[in-house]
matplotlib code that plots the C-alpha trace (Angstrom):
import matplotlib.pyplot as plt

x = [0.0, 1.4, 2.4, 0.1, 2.7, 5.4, 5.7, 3.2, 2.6, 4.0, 7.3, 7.9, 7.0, 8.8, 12.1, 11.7, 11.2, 14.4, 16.2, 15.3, 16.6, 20.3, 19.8, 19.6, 22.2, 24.4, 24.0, 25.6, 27.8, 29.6, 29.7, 31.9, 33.9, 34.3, 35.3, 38.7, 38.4, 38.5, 35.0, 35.8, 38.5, 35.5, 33.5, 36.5, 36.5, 33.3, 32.3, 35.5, 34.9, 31.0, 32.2, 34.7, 31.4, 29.6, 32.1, 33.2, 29.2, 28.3, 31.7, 29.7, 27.3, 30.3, 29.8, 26.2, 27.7, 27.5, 28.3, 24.4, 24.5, 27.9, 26.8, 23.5, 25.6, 28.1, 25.2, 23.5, 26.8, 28.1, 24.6, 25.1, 28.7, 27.6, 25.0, 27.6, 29.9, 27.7, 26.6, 29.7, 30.5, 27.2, 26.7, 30.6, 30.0, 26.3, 24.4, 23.1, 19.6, 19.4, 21.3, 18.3, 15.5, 17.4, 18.2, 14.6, 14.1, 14.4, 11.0, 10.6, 13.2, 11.9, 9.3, 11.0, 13.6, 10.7, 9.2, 12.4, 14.1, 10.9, 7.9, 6.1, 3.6, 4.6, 1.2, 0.2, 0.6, 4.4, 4.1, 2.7, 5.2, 8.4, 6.3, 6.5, 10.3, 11.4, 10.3, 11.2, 14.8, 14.3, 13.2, 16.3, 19.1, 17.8, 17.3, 20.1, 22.7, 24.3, 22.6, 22.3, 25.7, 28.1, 27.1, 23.3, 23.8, 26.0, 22.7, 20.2, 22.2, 22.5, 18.5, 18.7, 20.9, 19.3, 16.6, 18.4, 19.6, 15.7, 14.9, 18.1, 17.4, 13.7, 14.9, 18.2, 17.8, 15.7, 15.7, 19.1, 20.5, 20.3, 23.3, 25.7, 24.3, 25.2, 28.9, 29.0, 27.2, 29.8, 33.2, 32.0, 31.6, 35.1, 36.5, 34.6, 35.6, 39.1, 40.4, 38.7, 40.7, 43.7, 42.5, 41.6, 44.0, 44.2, 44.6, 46.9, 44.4, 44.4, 42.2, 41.1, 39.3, 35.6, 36.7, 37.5, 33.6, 31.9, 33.3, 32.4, 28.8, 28.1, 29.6, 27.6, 24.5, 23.4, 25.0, 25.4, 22.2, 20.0, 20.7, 19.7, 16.6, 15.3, 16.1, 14.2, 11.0, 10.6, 9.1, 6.0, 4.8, 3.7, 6.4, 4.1, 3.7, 7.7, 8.1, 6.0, 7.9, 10.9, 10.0, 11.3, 14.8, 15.1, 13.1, 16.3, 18.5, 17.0, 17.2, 20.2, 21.7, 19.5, 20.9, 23.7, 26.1, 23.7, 22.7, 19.6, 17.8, 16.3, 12.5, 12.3, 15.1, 12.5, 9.3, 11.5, 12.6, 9.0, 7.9, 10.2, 9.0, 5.1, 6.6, 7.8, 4.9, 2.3, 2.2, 2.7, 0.4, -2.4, -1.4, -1.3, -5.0, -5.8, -4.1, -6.4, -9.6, -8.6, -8.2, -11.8, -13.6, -12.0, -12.8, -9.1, -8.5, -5.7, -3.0, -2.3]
y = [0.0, 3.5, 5.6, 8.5, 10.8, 10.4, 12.1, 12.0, 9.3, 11.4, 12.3, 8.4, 7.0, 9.3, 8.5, 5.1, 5.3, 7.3, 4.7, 2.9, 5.0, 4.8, 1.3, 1.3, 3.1, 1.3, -1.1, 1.4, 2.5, -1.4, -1.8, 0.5, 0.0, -3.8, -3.3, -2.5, -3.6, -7.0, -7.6, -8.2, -5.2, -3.3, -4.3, -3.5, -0.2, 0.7, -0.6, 0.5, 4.3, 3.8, 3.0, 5.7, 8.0, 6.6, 6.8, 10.6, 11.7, 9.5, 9.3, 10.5, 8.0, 4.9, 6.3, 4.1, 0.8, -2.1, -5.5, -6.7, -4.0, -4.9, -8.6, -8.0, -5.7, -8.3, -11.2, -9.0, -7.6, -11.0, -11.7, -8.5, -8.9, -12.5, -10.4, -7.7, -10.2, -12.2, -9.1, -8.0, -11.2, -11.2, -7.6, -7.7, -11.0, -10.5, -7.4, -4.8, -5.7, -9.1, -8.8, -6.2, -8.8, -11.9, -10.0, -9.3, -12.7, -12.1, -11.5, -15.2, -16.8, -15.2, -17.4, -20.1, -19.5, -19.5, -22.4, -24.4, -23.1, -21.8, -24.6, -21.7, -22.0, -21.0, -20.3, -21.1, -17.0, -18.0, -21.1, -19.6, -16.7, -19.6, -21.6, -17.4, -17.1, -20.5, -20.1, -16.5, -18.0, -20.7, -17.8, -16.3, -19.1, -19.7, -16.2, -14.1, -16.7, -16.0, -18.9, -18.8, -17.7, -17.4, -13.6, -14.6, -17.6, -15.4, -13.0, -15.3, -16.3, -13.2, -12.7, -15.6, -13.5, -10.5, -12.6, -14.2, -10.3, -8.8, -11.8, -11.3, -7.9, -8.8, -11.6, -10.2, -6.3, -5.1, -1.4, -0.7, 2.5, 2.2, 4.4, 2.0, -0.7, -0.1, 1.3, -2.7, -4.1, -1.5, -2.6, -6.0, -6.1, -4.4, -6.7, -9.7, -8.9, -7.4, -11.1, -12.6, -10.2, -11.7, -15.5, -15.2, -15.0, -10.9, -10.5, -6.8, -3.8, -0.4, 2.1, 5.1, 8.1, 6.0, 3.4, 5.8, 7.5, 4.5, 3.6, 7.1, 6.9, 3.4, 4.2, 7.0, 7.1, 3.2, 2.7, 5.6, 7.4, 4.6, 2.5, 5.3, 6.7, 2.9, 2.5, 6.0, 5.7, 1.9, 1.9, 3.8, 1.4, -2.1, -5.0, -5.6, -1.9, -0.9, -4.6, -3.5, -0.1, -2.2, -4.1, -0.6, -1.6, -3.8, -0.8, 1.8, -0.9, -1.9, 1.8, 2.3, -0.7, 0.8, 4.3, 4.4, 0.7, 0.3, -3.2, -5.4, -7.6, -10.6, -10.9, -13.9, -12.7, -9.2, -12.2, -14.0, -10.7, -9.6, -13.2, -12.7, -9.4, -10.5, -13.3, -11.1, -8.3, -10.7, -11.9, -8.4, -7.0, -10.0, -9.4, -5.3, -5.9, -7.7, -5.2, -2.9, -4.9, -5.6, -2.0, -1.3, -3.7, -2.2, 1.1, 2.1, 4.5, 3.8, 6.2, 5.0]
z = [0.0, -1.0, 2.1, 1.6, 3.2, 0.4, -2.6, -5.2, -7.3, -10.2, -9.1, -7.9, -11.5, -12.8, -10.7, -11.3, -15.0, -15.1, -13.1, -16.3, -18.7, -16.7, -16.6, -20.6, -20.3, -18.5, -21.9, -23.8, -21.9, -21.2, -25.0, -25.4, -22.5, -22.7, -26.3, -24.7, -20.9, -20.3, -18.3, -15.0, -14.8, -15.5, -13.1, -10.8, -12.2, -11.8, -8.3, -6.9, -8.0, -7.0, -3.5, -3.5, -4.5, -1.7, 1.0, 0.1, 0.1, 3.2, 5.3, 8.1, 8.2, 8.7, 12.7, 12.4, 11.3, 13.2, 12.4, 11.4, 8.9, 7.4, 7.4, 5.3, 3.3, 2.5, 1.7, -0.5, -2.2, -3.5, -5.2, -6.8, -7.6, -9.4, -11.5, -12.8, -13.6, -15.6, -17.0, -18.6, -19.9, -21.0, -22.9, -24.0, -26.0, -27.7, -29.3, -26.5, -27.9, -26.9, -23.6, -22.7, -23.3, -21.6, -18.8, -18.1, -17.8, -14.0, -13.4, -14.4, -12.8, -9.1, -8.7, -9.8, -7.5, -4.2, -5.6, -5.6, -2.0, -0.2, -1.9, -3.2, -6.0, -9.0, -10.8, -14.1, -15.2, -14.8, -16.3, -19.8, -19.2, -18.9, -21.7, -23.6, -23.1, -24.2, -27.1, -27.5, -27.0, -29.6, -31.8, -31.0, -31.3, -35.1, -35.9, -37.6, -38.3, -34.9, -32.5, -28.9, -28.0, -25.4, -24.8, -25.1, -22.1, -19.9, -20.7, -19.4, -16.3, -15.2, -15.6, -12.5, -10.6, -11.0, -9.7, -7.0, -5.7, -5.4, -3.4, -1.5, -0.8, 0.0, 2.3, 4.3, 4.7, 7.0, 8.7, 7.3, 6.5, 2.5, 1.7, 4.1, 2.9, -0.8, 0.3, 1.7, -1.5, -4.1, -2.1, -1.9, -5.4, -6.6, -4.5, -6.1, -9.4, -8.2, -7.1, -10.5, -12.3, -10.4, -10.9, -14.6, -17.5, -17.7, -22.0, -23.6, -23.2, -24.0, -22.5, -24.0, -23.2, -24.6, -22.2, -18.9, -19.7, -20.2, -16.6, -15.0, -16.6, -15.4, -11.7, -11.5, -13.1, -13.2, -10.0, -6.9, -8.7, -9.3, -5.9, -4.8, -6.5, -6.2, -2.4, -2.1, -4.3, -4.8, -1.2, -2.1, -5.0, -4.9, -6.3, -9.0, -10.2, -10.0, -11.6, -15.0, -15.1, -14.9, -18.2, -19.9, -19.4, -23.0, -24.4, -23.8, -24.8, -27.9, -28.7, -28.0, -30.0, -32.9, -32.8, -31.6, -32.4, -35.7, -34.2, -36.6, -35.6, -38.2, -38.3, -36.4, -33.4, -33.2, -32.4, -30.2, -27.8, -28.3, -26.6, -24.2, -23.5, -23.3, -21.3, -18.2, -18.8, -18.8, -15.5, -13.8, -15.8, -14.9, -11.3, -11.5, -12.7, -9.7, -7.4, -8.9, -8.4, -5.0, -4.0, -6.1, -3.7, -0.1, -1.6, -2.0, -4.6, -6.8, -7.9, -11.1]

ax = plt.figure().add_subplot(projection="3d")
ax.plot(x, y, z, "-o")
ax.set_aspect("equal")
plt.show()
């Protein structure tokens, strides 16, 4: 239920659409880094300088942190250091455009996820939405003479950790102070994808000014800013309402591959990213209905 002491409805859709747009961004932005970082350097990269952010704004905060905080910090940080990782390796080795819809495969892979560690019911709304996305991805691996690649699986697995990182946030933080908590989460990340940089064979790179800027923009816009707009305005919307605005993410990248890296899509790969799409948007969309209906019968008026 939406805390009618909070902003207006307006100005919180509107934040969260534009934590969208930074997200799509973030698409971008890799590409063009990753063309000359290798992908787990840039990760490095950009969480390190996001918790430098973080800790210079917020240094006065460190006084309030106690060991519960750091711990739920630290739990939810590696889940989100697994879904950057996979991310770069993901977006470095297929089209922006496809990464965008595979990612948002997340809103599929939740449920699952309860079902298989918690027994919940997955419901047959997710069951036609997993029934959508397989063959979205068939569509997909036989469409533009590329297959399902090793950019397009990396893609999809880090869709299950995005999904694994909600729940982990849903499940671990409670009263927290949000802006210690993501310091914990940023450092725990840099340092995640620091000692990978160390384990994994590290190829010649050279960095240029593209590559320093895509690191800045996706430190501070999809990372300091959005954490924070979400930890601010997410609160005063239902899961399944900030969930559909969330289905805009492929929409900015799929943009953005158009306009800016000239990426095409085949007929049949533009009906399998639209199945995905329909695959993740039809269940929220079913169960934003409902919310509505519910709130209809207890006389609740609706804000959107």
């Amino acid at each position: 239920m939406n805390d009618v002491s909070g902003p207006s409805q307006g100005r919180v859709y509107f934040f969260l659409i534009l934590t969208t747009f930074f997200w799509g961004g973030s698409f971008l932005f890799s590409k063009i880094g990753l063309a000359e970082i290798p992908p787990t350097l840039f990760v490095f990269s950009r969480f390190t300088l996001a918790a430098v952010i973080m800790l210079l704004v917020f240094c006065r905060r460190l006084k309030a942190m106690d060991w519960d905080a750091l711990r739920r910090g630290l739990t939810v940080g590696l889940a989100l250091g697994l879904t950057n990782i996979s991310f770069a390796f993901g977006v470095k080795d297929t089209s922006i455009s496809r990464a965008g819809v595979l990612n948002n495969l997340f809103v599929l892979f939740i449920p699952l996820i309860t079902k298989v560690v918690w027994h919940e019911r997955v419901g047959r709304l997710n069951l036609v939405g997993i029934g959508l996305a397989a063959a979205g991805i068939w569509l997909l691996a036989t469409g533009g003479g590329v297959g399902f690649n090793r950019g397009d699986l990396f893609s999809t697995v880090c869709a299950l950790f995005i999904a694994g990182h909600i729940i982990t946030v849903s499940k671990v933080l409670r009263d927290d102070d949000v802006y210690l908590v993501s310091l914990v989460q940023f450092t725990t990340v840099a340092i995640m994808a620091g000692l990978a940089s160390l384990a994994l064979p590290m190829p010649h790179f050279n960095v240029t000014r593209s590559g320093v800027m895509s690191i800045i923009y996706c430190a501070v816009f999809p990372t300091v800013i959005c954490f924070t707009l979400q930890n601010n305005f997410q609160r005063y919307v239902t899961p399944t309402r900030a969930g559909l605005v969330y289905t805009l993410d492929p929409v900015w990248s799929l943009a953005a591959g158009f306009c800016f890296l000239g990426e095409r899509l085949s007929g049949r790969e533009w009906v399998g990213c639209g199945m995905i799409f329909l695959a993740a948007l039809i269940p929220l969309a079913v169960r934003y209905v409902s919310e509505r209906r519910l709130l209809a019968r207890y006389g609740i008026r609706s804000a959107l």
